[in-house]
C-alpha positions in Angstrom: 30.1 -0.5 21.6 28.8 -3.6 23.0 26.1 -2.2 24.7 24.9 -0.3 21.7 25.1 -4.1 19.9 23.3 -6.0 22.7 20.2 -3.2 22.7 20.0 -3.6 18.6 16.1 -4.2 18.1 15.5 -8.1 17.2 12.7 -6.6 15.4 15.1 -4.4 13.0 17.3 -6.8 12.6 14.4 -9.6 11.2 13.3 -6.5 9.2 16.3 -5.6 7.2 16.6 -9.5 6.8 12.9 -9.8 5.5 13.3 -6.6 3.3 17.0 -8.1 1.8 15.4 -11.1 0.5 12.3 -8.9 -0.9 14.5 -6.7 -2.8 16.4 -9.5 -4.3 13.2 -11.4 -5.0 11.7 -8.4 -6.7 14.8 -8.0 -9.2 14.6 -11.9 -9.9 11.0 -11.8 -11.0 10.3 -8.8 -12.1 11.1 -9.3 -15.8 9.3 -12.6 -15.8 6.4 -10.6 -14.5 6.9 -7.8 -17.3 6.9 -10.7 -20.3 4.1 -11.8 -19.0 1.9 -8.3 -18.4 2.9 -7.1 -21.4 2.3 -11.0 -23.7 -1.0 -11.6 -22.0 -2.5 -10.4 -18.9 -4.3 -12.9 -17.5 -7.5 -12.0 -15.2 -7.9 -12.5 -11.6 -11.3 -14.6 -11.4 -11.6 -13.5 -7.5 -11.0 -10.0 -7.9 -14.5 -10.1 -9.9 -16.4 -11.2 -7.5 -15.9 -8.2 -5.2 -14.8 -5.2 -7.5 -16.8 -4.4 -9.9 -15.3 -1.6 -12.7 -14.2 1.6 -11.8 -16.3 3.4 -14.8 -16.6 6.7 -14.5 -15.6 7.4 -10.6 -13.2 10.2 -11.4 -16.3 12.4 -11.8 -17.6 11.6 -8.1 -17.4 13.2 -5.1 -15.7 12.1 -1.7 -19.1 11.5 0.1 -20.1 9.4 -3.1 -16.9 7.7 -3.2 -17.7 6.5 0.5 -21.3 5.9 -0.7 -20.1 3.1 -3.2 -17.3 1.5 -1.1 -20.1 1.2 1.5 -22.0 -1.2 -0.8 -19.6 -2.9 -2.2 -18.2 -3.9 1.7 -21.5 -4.7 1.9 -21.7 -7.1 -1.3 -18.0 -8.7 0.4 -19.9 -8.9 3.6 -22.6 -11.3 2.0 -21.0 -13.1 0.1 -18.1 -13.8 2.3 -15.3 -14.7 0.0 -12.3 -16.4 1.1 -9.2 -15.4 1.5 -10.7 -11.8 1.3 -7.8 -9.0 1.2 -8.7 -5.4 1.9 -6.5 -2.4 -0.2 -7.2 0.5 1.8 -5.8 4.0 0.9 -5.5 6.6 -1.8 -5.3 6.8 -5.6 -2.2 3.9 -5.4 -4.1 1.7 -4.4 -7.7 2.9 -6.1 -6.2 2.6 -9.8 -3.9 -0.8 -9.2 -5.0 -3.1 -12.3 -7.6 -5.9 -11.2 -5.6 -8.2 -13.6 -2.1 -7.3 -11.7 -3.4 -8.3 -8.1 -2.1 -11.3 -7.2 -4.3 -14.5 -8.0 -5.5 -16.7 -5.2 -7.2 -14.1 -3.7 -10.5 -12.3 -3.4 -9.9 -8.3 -4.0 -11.8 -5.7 -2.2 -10.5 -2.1 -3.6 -11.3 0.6 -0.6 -9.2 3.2 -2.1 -10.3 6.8 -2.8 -8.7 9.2 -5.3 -7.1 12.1 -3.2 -7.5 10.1 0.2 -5.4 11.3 3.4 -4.6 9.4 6.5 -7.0 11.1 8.7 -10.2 10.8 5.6 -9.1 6.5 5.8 -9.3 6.8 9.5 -12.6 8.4 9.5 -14.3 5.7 6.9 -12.4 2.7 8.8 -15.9 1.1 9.9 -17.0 0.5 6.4 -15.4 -2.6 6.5 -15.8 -3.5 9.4 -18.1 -6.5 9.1 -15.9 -8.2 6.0 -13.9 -10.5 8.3 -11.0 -10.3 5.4 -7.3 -12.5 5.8 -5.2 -9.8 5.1 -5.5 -5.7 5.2 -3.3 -3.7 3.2 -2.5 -0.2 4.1 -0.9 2.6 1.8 -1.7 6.2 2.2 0.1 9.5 3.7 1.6 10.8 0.1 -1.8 13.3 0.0 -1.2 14.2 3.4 2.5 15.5 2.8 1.1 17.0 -0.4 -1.4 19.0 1.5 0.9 20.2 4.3 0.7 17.8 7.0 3.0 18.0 9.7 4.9 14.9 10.3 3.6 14.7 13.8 -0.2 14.5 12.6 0.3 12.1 10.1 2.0 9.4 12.4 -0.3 9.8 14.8 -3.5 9.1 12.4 -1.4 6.5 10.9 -1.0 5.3 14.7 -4.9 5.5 15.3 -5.3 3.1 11.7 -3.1 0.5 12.9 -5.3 0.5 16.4 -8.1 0.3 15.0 -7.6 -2.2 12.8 -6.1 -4.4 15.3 -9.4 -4.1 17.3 -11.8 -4.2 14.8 -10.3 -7.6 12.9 -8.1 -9.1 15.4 -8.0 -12.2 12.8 -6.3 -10.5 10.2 -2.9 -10.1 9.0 -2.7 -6.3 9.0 0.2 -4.9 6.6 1.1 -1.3 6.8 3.2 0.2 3.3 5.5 2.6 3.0 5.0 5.8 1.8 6.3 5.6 -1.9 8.7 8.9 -2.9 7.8 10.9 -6.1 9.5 12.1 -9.4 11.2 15.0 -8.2 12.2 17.1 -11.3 11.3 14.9 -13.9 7.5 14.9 -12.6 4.9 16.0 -14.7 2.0 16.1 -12.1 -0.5 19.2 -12.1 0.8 19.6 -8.9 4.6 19.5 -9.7 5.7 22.6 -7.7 4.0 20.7 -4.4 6.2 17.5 -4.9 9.6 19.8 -5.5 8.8 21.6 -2.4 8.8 18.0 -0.4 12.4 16.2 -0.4 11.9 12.4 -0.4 14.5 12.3 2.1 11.3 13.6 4.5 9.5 11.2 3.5 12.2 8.2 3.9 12.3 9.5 7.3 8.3 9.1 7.8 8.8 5.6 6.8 11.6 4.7 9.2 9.0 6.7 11.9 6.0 4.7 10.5 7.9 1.0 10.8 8.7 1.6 14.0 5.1 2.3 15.1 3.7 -0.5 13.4 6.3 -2.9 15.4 4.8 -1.0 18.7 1.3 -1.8 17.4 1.8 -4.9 16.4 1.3 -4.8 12.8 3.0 -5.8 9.6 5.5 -3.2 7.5 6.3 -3.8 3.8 8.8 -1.4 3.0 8.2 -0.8 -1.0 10.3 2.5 -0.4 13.9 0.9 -1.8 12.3 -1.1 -5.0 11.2 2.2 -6.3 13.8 4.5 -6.3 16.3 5.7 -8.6 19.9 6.3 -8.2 18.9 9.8 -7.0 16.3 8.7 -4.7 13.3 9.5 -6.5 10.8 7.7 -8.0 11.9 6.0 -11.1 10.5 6.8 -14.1 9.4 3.8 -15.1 7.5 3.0 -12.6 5.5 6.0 -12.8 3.0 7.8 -15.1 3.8 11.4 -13.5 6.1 11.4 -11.1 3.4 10.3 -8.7 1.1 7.7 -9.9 2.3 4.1 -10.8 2.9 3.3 -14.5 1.8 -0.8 -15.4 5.7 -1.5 -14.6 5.2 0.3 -11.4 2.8 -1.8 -10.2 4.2 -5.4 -11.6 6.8 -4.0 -9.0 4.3 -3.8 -6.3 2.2 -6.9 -7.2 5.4 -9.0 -7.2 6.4 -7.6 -3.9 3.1 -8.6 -2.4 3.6 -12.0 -3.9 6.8 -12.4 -2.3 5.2 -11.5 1.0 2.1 -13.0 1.4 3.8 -16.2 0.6 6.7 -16.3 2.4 6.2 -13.7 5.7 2.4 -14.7 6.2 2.6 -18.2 5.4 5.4 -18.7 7.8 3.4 -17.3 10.5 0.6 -19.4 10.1 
């Protein structure tokens, strides 16, 4: 029994300390963040200055997709905004509202409708020459989707953090869990794929995913437990289909980024 206690990971325990006071964060602001979406969204002057409308996208192509984000790290790259934070990933992060990103900050949107871990590893170098303060990370929910073994995901997930370590060895890079899905109250196209994946599997792909960030050394926001249900699946509030975020879904999100960049980072600096 002692033993066991005196070989608990520091690292775990400042996690499930860090994540506590998330959560409880979260719940406290999350209606004032609601009131004031819902009263009068009020736009992010810096996102505007590096992401430009999405338009019509949802017609293009991957190698088009990677054609556009290429210019517009470009346009970042120029102009050199400050306090420049990267979302890299999939859909999630693609479609999160330019008015619901927190303020303060200059947006660069890298996310790609349908994106998998090893497609974000393979366009990495696209930003490379941004310099940005902060790197967020979500993607591995197309992977799962797509039949991915657990093995393959972790270890392009592995190969992201590396990178990006290397590549911007100033920045605060912050890996996200993978968020679960609607089980049967989904109403995706691709319903029958998300029934055939237990969130549980996921959960444990998180727990595999914090662990290698903490090897890397990289940051893990664990948005897993402030979307779930009392079943464990994605509420339905927070979610348009079961698997895309809903407005509410990501006033969650924003508020938990909030919470973190300016408690975890700032305490760091």
């Amino acid at each position: 029994m002692s033993t066991s206690a005196k070989t608990f990971p520091i690292w775990a325990f400042f996690s499930l300390i860090t994540n506590g006071l998330l959560m409880l964060g979260v719940i406290l602001l999350i209606w004032q963040q609601q009131r004031l979406s819902a009263v009068s969204p009020t736009p992010v002057s810096e996102t505007k200055a590096v992401k430009p409308e999405l338009g019509e996208r949802h017609t293009l192509n991957y190698q088009q997709w990677v054609d556009i984000l290429k210019k517009e790290a470009q346009v970042a790259v120029d102009k050199h905004p400050e306090h420049l934070t990267i979302l890299a990933g999939d859909s999630l992060s693609l479609w999160f509202p330019p008015e619901l990103l927190p303020e303060g900050r200059n947006w660069l949107n890298q996310g790609i409708s349908g994106e998998t871990s090893y497609g974000l590893l393979k366009r990495l170098e696209l930003f490379d020459r941004t310099q940005p303060e902060v790197i967020l990370v979500m993607v591995g929910i197309n992977d799962v989707i797509q039949g991915v073994s657990d093995e393959i995901i972790l270890d392009n997930q592995r190969q992201i953090m590396s990178y990006l370590r290397k590549a911007h060895p100033k920045a605060q890079i912050i890996i996200q869990s993978i968020l679960p899905h609607g089980g049967e109250e989904a109403t995706w196209e691709g319903r029958e794929k998300l029934l055939a994946i237990p969130n549980s599997r996921i959960r444990q792909l998180n727990q595999q995913l914090q662990a290698i960030a903490t090897k890397e050394g990289v940051k893990y926001l664990d948005l897993y437990p402030l979307f779930i249900n009392q079943q464990g699946n994605l509420h339905r509030k927070l979610t348009t289909d079961g698997l895309h975020l809903s407005p509410q879904g990501y006033i969650v999100w924003r508020t938990a980024l909030q919470i973190y960049t300016s408690t975890k980072l700032k305490s760091e600096v």
